[in-house]
Structures are given as structure tokens and as C-alpha cells.
C-alpha positions as CSV (number, residue, x, y, z in Angstrom):
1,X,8.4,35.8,-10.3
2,X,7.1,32.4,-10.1
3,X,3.3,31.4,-10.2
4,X,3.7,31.0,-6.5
5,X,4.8,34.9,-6.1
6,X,7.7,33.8,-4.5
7,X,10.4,31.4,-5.4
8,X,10.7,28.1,-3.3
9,X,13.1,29.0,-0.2
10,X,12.4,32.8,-0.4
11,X,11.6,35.3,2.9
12,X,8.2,34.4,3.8
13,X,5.8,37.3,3.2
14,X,2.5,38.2,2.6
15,X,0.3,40.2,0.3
16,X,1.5,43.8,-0.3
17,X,4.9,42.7,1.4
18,X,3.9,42.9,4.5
19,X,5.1,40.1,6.8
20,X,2.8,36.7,7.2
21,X,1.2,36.7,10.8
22,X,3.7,34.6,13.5
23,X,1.0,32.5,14.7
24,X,0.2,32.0,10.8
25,X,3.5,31.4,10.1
26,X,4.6,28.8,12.9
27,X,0.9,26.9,11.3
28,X,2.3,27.0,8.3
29,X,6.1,25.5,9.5
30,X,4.2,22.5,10.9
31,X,2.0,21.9,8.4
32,X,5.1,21.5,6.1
33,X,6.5,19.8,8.7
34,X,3.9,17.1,9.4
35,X,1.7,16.7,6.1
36,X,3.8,17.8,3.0
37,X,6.4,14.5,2.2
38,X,9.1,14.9,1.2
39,X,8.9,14.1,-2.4
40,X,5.8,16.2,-3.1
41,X,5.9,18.3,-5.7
42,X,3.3,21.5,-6.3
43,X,3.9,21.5,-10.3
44,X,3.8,18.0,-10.6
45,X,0.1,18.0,-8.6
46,X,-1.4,20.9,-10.3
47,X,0.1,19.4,-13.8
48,X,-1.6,15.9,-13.0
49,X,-4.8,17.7,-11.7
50,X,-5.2,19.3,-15.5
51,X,-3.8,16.9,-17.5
52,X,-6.2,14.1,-16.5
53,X,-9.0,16.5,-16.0
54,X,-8.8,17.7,-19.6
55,X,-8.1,13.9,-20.8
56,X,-11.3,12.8,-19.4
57,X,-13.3,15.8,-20.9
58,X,-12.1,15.2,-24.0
59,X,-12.7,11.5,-24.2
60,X,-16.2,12.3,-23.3
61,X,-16.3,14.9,-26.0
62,X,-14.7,12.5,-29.1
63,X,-17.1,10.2,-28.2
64,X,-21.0,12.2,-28.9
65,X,-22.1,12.2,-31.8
66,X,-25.6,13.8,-33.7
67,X,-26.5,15.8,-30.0
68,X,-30.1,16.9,-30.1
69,X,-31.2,20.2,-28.8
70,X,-32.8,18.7,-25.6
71,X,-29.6,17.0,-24.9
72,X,-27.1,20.4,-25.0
73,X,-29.1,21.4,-22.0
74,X,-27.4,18.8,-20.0
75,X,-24.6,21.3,-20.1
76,X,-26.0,24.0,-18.3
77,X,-27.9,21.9,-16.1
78,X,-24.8,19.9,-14.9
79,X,-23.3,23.8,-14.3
80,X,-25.9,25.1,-12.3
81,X,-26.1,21.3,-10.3
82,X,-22.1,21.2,-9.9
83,X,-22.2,25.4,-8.7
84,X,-24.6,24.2,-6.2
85,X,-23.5,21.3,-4.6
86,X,-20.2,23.0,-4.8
87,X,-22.1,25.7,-2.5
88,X,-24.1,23.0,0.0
89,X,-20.6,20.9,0.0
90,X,-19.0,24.2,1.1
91,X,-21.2,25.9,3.4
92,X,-21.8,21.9,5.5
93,X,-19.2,19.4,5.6
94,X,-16.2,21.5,5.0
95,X,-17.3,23.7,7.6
96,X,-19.3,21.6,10.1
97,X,-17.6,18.4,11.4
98,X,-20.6,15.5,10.5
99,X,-19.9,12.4,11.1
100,X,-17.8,10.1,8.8
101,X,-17.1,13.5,6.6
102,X,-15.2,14.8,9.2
103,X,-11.6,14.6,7.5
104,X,-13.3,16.9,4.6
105,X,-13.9,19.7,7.9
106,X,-10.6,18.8,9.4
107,X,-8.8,19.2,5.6
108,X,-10.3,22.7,5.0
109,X,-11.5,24.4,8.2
110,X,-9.3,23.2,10.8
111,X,-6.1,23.5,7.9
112,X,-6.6,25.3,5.1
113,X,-8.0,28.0,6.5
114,X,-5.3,28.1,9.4
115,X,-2.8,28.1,6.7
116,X,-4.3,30.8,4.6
117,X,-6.8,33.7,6.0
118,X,-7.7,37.2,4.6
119,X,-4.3,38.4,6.2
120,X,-2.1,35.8,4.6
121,X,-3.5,34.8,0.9
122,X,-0.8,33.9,-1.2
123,X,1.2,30.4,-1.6
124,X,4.9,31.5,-0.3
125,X,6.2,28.2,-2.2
126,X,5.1,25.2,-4.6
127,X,5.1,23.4,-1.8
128,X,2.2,25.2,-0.5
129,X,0.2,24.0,-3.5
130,X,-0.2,20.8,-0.7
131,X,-2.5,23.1,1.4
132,X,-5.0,24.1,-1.9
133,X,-5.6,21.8,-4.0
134,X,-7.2,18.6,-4.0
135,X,-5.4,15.3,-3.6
136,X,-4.8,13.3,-6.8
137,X,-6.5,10.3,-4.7
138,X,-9.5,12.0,-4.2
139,X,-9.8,12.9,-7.9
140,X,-9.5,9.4,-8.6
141,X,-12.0,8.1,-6.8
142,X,-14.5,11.4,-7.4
143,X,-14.1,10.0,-11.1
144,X,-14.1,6.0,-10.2
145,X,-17.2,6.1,-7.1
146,X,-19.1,9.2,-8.7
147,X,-18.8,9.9,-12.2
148,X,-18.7,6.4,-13.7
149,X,-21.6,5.5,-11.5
150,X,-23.7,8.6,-12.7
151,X,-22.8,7.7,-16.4
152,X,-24.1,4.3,-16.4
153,X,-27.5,5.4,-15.1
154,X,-27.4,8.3,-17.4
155,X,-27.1,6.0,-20.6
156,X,-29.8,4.1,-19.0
157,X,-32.4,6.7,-18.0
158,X,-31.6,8.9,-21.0
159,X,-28.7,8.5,-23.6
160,X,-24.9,8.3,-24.2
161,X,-24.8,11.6,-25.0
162,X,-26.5,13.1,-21.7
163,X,-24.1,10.9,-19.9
164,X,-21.0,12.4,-22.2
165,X,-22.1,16.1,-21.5
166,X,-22.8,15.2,-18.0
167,X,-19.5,14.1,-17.1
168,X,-17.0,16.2,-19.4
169,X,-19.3,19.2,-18.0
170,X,-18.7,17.9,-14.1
171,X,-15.2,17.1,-14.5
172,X,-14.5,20.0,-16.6
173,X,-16.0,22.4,-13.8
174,X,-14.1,20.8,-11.1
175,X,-10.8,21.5,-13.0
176,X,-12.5,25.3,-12.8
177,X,-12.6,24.9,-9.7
178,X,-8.9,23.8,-8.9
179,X,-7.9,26.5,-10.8
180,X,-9.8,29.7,-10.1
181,X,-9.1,28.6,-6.1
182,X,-5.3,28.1,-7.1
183,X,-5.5,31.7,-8.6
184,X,-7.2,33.4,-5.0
185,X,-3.8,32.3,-3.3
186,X,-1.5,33.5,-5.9
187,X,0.5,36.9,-5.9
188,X,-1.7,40.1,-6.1
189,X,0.4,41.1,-8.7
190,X,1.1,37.7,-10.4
191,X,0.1,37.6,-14.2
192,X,-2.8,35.2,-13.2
193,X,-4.6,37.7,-10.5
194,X,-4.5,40.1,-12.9
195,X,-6.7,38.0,-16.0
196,X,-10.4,39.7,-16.4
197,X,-12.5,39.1,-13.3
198,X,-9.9,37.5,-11.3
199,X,-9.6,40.8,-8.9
200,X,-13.4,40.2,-7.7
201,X,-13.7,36.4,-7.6
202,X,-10.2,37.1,-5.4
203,X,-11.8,39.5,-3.4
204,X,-14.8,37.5,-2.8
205,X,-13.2,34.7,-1.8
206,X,-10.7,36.7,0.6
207,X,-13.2,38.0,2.8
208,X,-14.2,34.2,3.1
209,X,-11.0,33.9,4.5
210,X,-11.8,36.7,7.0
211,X,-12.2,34.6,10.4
212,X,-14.8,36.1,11.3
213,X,-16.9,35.9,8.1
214,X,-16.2,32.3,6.8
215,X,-18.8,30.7,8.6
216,X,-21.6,32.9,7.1
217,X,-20.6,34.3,4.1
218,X,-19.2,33.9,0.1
219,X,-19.4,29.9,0.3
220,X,-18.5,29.6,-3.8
221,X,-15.2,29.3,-4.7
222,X,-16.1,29.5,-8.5
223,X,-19.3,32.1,-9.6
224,X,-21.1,33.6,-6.4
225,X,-24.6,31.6,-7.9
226,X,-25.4,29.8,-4.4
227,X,-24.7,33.0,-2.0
228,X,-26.8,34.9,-4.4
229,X,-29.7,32.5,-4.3
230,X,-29.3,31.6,-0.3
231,X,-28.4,35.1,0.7
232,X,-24.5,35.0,1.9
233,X,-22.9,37.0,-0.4
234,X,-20.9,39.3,1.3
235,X,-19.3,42.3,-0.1
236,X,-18.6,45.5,1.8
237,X,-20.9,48.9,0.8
238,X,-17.6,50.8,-0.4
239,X,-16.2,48.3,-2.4
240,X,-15.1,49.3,-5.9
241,X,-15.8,46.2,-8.0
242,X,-13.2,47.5,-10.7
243,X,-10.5,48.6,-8.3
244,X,-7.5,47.0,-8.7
245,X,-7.6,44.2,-6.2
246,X,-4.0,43.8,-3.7
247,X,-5.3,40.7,-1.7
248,X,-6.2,42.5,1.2
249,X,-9.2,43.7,2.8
């Protein structure tokens, strides 16, 4: 079985084998159709989304040198900054249509979760990768328009080293990112769901997908930090946090 669950070309079907939703699957068809090109390739994206997140991390890493104490804290600060904006980036723009950020809400509320929804989880191809994660382009400029900029003030305010931390912390978590969300729409019974603490992060994040839940509730994608602190985690009274998880409700 591939990473996908399901080779590319295979019967379409959803978690526990049950078939994917027509309407969900005639959204899915035309998303192919209209906004996958032809030469895109799902490895290929999720290989170039790790290989030149882990480059940059470990550039940033060859080059500190004699780190104080004060400055290993830039690691967990830069965590617990990068969980939340990951929560506020989540719970607004990608979920509310403002203004010039609009193409972030049309991207993941109007599409992505069209494509994939509590009933329907799982990739049914590598070509579904399209609908997950983010565009190489986008990477690029996150690292060009954000993370060089915050560098350079960094050095200036407090040293190379903060600046180091900072970014191979930032970029480092947004590969987490990528990949934990590229795990939730995986195969229940794919070797990845099944790695320690995948079943609940899954869960979590399916009942996101629930339509009638994803506008209040589980807004992290990685560690539920934000919902705890704002108050919209959502988990339902008889869950069993050890059960096995099967990608349904």
C-alpha cells in the first residue's frame, strides 16, 4: 500500500472502505480537472517541501556557535510564537474571506475542505497531495519576504545566533506542519497513522473537518496549544484517547 493508501488510478474510496461521498467525489474530479497540471507530481512536492526545509535548518544550525543560555530560549519561544500564529492564521484568514488574503480562504475553505471532510479524509492518489500541502512558491517567498527579513532585524536587535535559532526553529516547525497535516489525510491503517500520537492529532483534526464544526473548533493542525488557551478544543465526552483511531467520527 502506498503512503497515499491507495495506488494512483485505484477505485476511489474512503476511510474504512466505505465509498467517498458523490457530491465529494464529483469536487474532487474537478479539482483534478481544473487545478492539478498535468505534470505535477505529489512525491516530487512533498520531497522538495523537506529537502529544502531541512537544508535551510541545517544551514542555520552549522552556522551558531558558543550559544548562551539566554539565547536557547529563542527555541521555545519561536515554538510557542509559530503554534500560535499558526492558530490565529487558521481560525481568520483561512477561514474568513478578508480582503487581499482572500485566495488563502478560497485555497483552504472553499477547496480543501470541499475535497476532504470528516467523511472523506484520506488522499485516494499522489496527485491529491496538490489539495494538502503548500505550494513550493509559497515556501519560497515565506523564506525570501518573512524569514530573511526577520533575520536581519534579529542580528540587529539581539545576535546571530537568536536569528539562527529563530529561523531553523520557524522553518523547522513549518516542515512539522506539512507533515503531521500530510499524515491526517493518509490511510487509517497506513504505517504513518499508526506512529505514537498520530491517532489523536488525526482525530483532532478530523472533527475539524466535520462541516459543521470547522468554523469553531480544533484550529491547530500541529499541538492543540491555541484551542487549549482560546477555548475551541473540541473532543467528544466518550472519546477514548487511546483507541485505535479509523479516520472516522
Amino acid at each position: 500500500m502506498s503512503v497515499a493508501g491507495v495506488e494512483h488510478g485505484a477505485v476511489v474510496t474512503g476511510t474504512r472502505g466505505a465509498d467517498v461521498p458523490e457530491r465529494i467525489r464529483q469536487y474532487r474530479e474537478q479539482y483534478r480537472r481544473e487545478r492539478v497540471p498535468g505534470y505535477y507530481s505529489g512525491i516530487f512536492h512533498l520531497g522538495f517541501t523537506s529537502v529544502a526545509s531541512i537544508a535551510v535548518v541545517v544551514f542555520c544550525i552549522i552556522r551558531i556557535h558558543d550559544v548562551t543560555a539566554l539565547e536557547w530560549l529563542t527555541i521555545p519561544v519561536t515554538f510557542l510564537y509559530a503554534n500560535l500564529a499558526e492558530y490565529l492564521g487558521h481560525r481568520g484568514p483561512m477561514h474568513h474571506p478578508f480582503g487581499f488574503l482572500r485566495l488563502i480562504y478560497e485555497r483552504h475553505t472553499l477547496q480543501h475542505h470541499r475535497f476532504f471532510t470528516d467523511k472523506a479524509m484520506q488522499f485516494d492518489s499522489s496527485r491529491d497531495f496538490h489539495a494538502v500541502l503548500f505550494p513550493p512558491v509559497l515556501m519560497v517567498f515565506f523564506i525570501s519576504a518573512f524569514a530573511l527579513p526577520v533575520w536581519l532585524l534579529l542580528v540587529w536587535l539581539f545576535s546571530a545566533n537568536v536569528a539562527y535559532l529563530f529561523v531553523a526553529t520557524a522553518i523547522a516547525y513549518f516542515l512539522n506542519y506539512e507533515l503531521l497535516h500530510f499524515g491526517y489525510h493518509t490511510a487509517p491503517d497506513s504505517w504513518i497513522s499508526r506512529l505514537p500520537g498520530m491517532h489523536v492529532l488525526r482525530k483532532l483534526h478530523s472533527r475539524h473537518h466535520d462541516p459543521a464544526l470547522m468554523q469553531r473548533y480544533n484550529f491547530n493542525i500541529t499541538y492543540p496549544i491555541g484551542d487549549l488557551i482560546f477555548g475551541t478544543l473540541f473532543r467528544r465526552p466518550d472519546e477514548n484517547a487511546g483507541a485505535k483511531d479509523q479516520g472516522t467520527p
